[in-house]
TORKE-764522 format. One record per residue (C-alpha): residue in one letter; residue number from 1; x, y negated, z. Coordinates in steps of 0.5 Angstrom, whole numbers. Layout:
<sites>
SITE  r    k     xx     yy     zz
SITE  a  NUM      X      Y      Z
...
</sites>
This chain:
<sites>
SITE  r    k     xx     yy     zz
SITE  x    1      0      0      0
SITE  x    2      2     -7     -2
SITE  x    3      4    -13      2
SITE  x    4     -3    -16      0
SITE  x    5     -6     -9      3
SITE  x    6     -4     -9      8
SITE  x    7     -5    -16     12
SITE  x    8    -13    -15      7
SITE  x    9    -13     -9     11
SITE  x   10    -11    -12     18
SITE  x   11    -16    -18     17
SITE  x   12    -22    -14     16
SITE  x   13    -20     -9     22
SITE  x   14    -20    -15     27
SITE  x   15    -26    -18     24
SITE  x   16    -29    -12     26
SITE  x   17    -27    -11     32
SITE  x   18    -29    -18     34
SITE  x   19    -37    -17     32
SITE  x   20    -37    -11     36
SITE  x   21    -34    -15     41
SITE  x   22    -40    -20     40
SITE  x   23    -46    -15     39
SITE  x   24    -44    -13     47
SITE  x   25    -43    -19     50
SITE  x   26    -50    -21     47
SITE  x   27    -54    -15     50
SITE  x   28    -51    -16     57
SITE  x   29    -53    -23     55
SITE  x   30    -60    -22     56
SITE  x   31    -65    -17     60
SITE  x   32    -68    -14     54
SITE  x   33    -73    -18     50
SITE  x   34    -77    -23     46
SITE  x   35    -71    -28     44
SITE  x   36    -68    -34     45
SITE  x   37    -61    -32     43
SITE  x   38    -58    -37     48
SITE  x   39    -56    -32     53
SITE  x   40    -58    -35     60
SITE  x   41    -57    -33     66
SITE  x   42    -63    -33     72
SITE  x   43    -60    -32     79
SITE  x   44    -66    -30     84
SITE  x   45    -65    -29     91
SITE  x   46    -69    -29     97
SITE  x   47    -69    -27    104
SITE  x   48    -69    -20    106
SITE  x   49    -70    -16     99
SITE  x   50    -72     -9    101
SITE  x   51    -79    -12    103
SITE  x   52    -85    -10     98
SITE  x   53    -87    -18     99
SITE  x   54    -80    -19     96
SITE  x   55    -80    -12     91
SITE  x   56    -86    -14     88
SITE  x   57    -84    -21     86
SITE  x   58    -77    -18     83
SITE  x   59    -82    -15     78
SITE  x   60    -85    -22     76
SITE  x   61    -78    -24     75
SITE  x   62    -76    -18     72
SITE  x   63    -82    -18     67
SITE  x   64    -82    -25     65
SITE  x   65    -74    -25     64
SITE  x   66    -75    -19     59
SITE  x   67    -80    -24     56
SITE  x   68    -76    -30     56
SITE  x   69    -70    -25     53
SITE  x   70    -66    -28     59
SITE  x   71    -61    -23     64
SITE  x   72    -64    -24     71
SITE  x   73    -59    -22     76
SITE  x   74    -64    -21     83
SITE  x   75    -60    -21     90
SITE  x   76    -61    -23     98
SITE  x   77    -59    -19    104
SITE  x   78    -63    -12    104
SITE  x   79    -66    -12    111
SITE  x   80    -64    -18    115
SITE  x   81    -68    -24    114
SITE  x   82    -65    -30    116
SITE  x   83    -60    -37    114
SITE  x   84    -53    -33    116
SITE  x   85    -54    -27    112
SITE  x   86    -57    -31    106
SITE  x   87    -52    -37    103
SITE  x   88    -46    -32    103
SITE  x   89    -50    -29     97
SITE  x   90    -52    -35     95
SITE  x   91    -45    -39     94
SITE  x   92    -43    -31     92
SITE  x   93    -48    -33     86
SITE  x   94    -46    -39     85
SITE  x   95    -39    -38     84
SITE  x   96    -42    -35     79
SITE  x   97    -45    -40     75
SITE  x   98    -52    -38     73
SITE  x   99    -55    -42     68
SITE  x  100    -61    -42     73
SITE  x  101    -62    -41     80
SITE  x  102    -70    -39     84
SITE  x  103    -68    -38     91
SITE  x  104    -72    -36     97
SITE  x  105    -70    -40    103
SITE  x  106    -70    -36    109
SITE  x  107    -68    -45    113
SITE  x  108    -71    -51    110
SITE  x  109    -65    -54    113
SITE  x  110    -60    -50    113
SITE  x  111    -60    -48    106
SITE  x  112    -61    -56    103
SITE  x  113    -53    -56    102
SITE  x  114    -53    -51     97
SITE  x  115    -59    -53     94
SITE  x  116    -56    -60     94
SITE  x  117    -49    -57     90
SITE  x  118    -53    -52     85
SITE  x  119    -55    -59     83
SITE  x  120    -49    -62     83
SITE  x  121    -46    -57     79
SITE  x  122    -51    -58     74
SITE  x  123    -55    -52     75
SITE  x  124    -63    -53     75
SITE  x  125    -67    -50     82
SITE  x  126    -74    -48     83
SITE  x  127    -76    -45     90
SITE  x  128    -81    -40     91
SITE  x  129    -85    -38     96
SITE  x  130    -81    -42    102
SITE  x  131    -77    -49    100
SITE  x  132    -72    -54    102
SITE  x  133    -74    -61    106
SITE  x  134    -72    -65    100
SITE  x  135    -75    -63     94
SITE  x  136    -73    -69     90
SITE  x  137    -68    -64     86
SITE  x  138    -72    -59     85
SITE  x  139    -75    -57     79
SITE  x  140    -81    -54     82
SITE  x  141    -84    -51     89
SITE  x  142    -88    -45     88
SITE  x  143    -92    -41     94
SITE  x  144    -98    -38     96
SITE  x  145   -103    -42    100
SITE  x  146   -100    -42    107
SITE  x  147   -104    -46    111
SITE  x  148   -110    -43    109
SITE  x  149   -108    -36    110
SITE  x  150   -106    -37    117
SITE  x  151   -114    -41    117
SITE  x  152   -116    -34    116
SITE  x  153   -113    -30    119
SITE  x  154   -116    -34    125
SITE  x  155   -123    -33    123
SITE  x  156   -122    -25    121
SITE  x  157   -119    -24    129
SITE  x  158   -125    -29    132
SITE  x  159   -130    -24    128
SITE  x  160   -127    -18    130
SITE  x  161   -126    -20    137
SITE  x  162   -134    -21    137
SITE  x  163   -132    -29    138
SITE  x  164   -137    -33    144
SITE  x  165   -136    -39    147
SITE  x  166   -134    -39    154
SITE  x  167   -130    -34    154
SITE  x  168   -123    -33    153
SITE  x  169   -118    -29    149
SITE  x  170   -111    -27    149
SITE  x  171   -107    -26    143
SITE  x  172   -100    -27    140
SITE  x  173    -97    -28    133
SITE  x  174    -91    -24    131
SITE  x  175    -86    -28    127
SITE  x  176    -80    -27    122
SITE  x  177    -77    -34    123
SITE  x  178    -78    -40    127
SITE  x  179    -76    -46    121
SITE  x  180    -79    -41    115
SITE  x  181    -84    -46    111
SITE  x  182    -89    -40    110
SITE  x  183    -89    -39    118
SITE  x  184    -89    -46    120
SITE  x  185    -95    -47    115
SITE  x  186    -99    -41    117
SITE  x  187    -98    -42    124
SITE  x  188   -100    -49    124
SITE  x  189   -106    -46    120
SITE  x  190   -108    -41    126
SITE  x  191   -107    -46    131
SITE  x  192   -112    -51    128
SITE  x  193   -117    -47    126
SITE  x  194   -118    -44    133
SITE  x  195   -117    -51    136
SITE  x  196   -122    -53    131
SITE  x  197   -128    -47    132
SITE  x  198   -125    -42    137
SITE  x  199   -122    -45    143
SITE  x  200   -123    -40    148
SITE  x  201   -117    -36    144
SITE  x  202   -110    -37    148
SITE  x  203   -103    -36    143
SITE  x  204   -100    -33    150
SITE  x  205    -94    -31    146
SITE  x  206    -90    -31    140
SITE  x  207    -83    -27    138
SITE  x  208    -79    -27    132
SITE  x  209    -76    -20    127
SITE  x  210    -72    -23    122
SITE  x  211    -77    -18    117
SITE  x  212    -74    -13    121
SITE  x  213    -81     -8    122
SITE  x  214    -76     -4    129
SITE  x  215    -75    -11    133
SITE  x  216    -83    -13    130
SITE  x  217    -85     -6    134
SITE  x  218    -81     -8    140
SITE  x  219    -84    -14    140
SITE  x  220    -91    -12    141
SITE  x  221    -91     -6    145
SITE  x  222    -88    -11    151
SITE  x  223    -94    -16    149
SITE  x  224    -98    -10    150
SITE  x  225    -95     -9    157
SITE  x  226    -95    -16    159
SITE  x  227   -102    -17    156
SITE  x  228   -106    -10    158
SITE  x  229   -112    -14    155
SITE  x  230   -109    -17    149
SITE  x  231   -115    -18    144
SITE  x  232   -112    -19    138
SITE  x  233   -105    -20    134
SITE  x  234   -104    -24    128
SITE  x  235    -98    -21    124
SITE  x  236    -96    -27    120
SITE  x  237    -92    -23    115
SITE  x  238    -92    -15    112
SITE  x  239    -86    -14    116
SITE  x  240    -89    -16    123
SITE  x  241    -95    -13    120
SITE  x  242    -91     -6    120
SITE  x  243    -88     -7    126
SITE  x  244    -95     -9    129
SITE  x  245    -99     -3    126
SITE  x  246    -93      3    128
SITE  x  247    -95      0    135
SITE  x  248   -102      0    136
SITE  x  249   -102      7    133
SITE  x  250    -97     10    138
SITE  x  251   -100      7    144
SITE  x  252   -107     10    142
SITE  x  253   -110      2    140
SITE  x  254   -112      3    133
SITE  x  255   -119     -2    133
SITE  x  256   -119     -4    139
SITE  x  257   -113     -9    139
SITE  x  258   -115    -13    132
SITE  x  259   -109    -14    127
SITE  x  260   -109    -19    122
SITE  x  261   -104    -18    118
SITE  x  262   -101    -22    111
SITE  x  263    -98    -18    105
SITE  x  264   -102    -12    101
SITE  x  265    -97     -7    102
SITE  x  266    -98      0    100
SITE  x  267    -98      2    106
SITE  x  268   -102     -3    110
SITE  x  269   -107     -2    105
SITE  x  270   -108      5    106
SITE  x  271   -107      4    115
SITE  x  272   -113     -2    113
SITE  x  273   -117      5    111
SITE  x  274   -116      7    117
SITE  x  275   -118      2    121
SITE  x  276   -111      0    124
SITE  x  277   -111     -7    120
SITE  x  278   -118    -11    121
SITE  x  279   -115    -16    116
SITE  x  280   -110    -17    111
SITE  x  281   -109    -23    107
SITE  x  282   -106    -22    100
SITE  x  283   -102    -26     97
SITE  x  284    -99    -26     88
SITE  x  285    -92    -25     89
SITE  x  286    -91    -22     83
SITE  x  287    -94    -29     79
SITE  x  288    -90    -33     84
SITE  x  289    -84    -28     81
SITE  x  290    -86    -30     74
SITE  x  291    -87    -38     74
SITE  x  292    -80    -38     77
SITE  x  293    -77    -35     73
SITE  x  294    -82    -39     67
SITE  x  295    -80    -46     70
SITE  x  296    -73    -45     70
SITE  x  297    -73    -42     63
SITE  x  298    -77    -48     60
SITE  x  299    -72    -53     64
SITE  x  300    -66    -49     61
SITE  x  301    -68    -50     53
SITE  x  302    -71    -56     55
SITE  x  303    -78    -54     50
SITE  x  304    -84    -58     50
SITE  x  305    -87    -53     55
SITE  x  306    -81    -56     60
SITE  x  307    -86    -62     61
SITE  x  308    -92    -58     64
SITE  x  309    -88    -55     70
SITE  x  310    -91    -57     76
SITE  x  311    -87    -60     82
SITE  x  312    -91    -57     87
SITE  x  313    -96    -49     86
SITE  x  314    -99    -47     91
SITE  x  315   -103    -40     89
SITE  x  316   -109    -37     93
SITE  x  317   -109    -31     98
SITE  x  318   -114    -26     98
SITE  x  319   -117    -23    104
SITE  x  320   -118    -16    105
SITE  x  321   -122    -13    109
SITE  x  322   -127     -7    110
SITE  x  323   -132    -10    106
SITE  x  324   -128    -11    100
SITE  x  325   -129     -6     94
SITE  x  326   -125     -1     92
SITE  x  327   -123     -4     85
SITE  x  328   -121    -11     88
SITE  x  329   -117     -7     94
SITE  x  330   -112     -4     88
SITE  x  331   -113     -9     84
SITE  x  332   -108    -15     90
SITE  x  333   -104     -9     93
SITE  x  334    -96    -11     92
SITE  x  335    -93     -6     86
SITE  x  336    -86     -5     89
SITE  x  337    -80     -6     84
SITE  x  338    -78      1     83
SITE  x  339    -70      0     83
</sites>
């Protein structure tokens, strides 16, 4: 082969190699669908990331990311729900530089500064189902109806108690953080509507689990020890549902301490058809997920849809009870992310 060949031969080679080398970067670019063709990147993260609340809006996500054709990379602490263990994985992705970044806070304050240095860097954020204090600099807030789930959860444990004017109640609220801004506004929503209908009802305590169900359990079998005529248990989220559910059953007191509980998860659903749970309060992780997800993305590629994002969304709860039909009850109960 002459010279000529040769050098023919070796240009060829490297294009070759090179488009290779393009088509795999491109795959990994994306999470396997609909196109866009600029390669972002969302990072997710939340709380504790192995709660069914958090799995279910992992599949959001994951559906609109496939959609949109963008790589979704989904990540927090597994069990604990709390600032120490969330921003180390938070300045763990950022040093990444995702083109985007949906963050859970589990703190309004204490992770405002890394709110503040994701923008900073010129990375858009949206915050979902709790946020920062100061959101001027974020893209969009997206939540559930806090206040009016903690609303609810009152009038569903007046009614379960058999409410009267007169006499008193006592009943605590299972918690998995004293500053996160959906246990803030449920409480404050709890607290109102019993000030405002039922001021027979006594909050005698209140304790915290990190979303963790083991410290949840530990919580209430002291309460029931202190308390012996403890009415009623508001667990004000899935965690504390479990936790609170487990004790109940074990000391016997199934339908006879009433237990309202947030999040549909499939097993607090299926101990509701037992008449463990008086009520739980549904709310749409898996919407919640998606429009994140879809916020960041219009951000991102600037579309003539980035203009109707809104700043702040709040999504309706749901309350399950024992007479809601059975299709409406398969219809909210959380779909877990398989992986």
């Amino acid at each position: 082969m002459n010279s000529s060949r040769r050098t023919t031969a070796a240009v060829l080679a490297v294009l070759s190699v090179a488009a290779v080398g393009l088509t795999a970067c491109s795959s990994a670019g994306t999470a396997g669908g609909g196109g866009g063709g600029d390669d972002l990147t969302v990072a997710f993260v939340v709380g504790a990331s192995s709660d069914p609340f958090f799995q279910a809006m992992k599949v959001g996500a994951e559906t609109e990311a496939k959609a949109q054709g963008v790589k979704l990379t989904f990540q927090g602490d597994a069990t604990t729900y709390s600032s120490a263990t969330q921003i180390p994985v938070v300045n763990q992705v950022l040093a990444t530089s995702p083109d985007g970044l949906v963050l859970g806070p589990t703190d309004p304050k204490a992770l405002q500064p890394v709110v503040d240095r994701a923008v900073s860097k010129g990375i858009p954020v949206v915050n979902v189902d709790t946020s920062v204090d100061d959101l001027d600099n974020v893209v969009s807030f997206i939540t559930g109806d806090n206040g009016d789930g903690g609303s609810k959860a009152a009038d569903a444990i007046a009614n379960a108690i058999g409410y009267t004017n007169g006499t008193t109640y006592s009943v605590v609220v299972g918690l998995s953080s004293a500053t996160s801004t959906t246990n803030v506004a449920r409480l404050d929503g709890f607290k109102d509507q019993i000030a405002a209908k039922y001021p027979g009802i006594e909050i005698v305590a209140t304790g915290y689990s990190e979303s963790n169900p083991a410290t949840a359990n530990t919580n209430v079998n002291n309460w029931l020890t202190a308390y012996p005529d403890l009415a009623g248990i508001f667990a004000i989220d899935g965690t504390n549902a479990s936790g609170a559910a487990s004790a109940l059953q074990a000391k016997g007191l199934t339908g006879k301490v009433a237990l309202v509980g947030y999040d549909a998860y499939k097993t607090n659903v299926d101990l509701l058809k037992q008449g463990v749970f008086t009520a739980l309060i549904a709310q749409d992780p898996a919407q919640e997920g998606k429009l994140a997800v879809r916020s960041i993305v219009q951000t991102l590629r600037k579309d003539k849809a980035a203009a109707e994002i809104k700043q702040a969304v709040t999504l309706p709860n749901i309350i399950i009870d024992k007479n809601t039909s059975a299709a409406d009850i398969e219809k909210y109960t959380y779909i877990e992310s398989a992986g």
